[in-house]
C-alpha positions as CSV (number, residue, x, y, z in Angstrom):
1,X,118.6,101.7,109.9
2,X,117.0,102.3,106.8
3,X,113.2,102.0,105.7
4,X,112.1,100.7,102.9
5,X,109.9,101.9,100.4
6,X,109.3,105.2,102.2
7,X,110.8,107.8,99.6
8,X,108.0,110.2,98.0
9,X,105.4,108.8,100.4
10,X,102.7,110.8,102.2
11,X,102.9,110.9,105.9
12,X,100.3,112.3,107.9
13,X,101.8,112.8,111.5
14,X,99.8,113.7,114.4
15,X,101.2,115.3,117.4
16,X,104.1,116.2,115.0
17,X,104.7,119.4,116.5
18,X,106.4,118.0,119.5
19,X,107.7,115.2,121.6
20,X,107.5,111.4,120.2
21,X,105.8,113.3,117.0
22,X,108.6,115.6,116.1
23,X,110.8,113.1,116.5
24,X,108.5,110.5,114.3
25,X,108.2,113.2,111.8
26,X,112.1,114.1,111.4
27,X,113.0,110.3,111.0
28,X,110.1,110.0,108.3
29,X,111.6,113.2,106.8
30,X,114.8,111.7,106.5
31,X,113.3,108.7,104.7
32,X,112.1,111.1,102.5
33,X,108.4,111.4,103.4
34,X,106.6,114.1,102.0
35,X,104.8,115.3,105.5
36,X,101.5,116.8,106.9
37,X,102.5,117.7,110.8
38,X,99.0,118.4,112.4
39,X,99.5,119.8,116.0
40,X,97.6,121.9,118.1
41,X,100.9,123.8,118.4
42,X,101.0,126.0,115.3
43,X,104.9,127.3,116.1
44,X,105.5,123.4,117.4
45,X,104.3,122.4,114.0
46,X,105.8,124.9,111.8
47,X,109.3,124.2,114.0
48,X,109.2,120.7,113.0
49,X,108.8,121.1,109.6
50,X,111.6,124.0,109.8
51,X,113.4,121.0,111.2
52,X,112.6,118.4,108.4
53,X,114.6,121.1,106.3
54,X,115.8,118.6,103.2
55,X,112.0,117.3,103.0
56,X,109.0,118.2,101.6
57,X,106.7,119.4,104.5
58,X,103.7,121.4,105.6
59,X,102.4,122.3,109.0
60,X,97.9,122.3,109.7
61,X,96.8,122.7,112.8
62,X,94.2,120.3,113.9
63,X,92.5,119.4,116.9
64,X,92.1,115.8,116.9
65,X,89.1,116.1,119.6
66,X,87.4,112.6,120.5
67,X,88.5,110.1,117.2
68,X,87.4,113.2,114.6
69,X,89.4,115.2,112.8
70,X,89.3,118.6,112.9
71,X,90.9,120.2,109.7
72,X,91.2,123.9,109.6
73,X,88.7,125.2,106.5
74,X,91.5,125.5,103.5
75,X,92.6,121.7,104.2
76,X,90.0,118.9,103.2
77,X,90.7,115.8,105.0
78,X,89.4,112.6,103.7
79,X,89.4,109.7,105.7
80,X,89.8,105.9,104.5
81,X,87.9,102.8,106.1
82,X,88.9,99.2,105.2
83,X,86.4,97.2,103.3
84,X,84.3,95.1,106.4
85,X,85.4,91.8,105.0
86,X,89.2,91.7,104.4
87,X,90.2,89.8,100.7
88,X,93.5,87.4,101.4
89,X,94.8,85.7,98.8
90,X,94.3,85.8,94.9
């Protein structure tokens, strides 16, 4: 089954260096994702973009340590809230 709309999007996959994340982050590769694989794992994310040959990918490791983001110093991480009062319609 194919996704749609995925092809030259940015996905941002925690846990990506093993596991359900690997996994999560090959299938987005195939799509055609262009990925950030943050793991603890350095050589667990570097394998998984190894893996996501084809794609364009890059491993950080992060320590995601109680909801905050750790990003190692070279990578700046900005984080995106929703506006408080959600806007349906016209």
């Amino acid at each position: 089954m194919a996704f749609r709309g995925l092809k030259d999007q940015v996905a941002l996959v925690t846990g990506g260096g093993s596991g359900i994340g690997r996994a999560i982050s090959l299938r987005l590769a195939e799509e055609g994702c262009r990925l950030a694989v943050f793991d603890l794992n350095a050589a667990g994310a570097e394998e998984s973009v190894r893996l996501a040959a084809g794609g364009t990918a890059a491993a950080f490791v992060v320590e995601m340590a109680k909801g905050r983001p750790k990003p190692p110093p070279q990578f700046q991480l900005t984080v995106w809230s929703p506006p408080s009062e959600p806007t349906i319609g016209p």
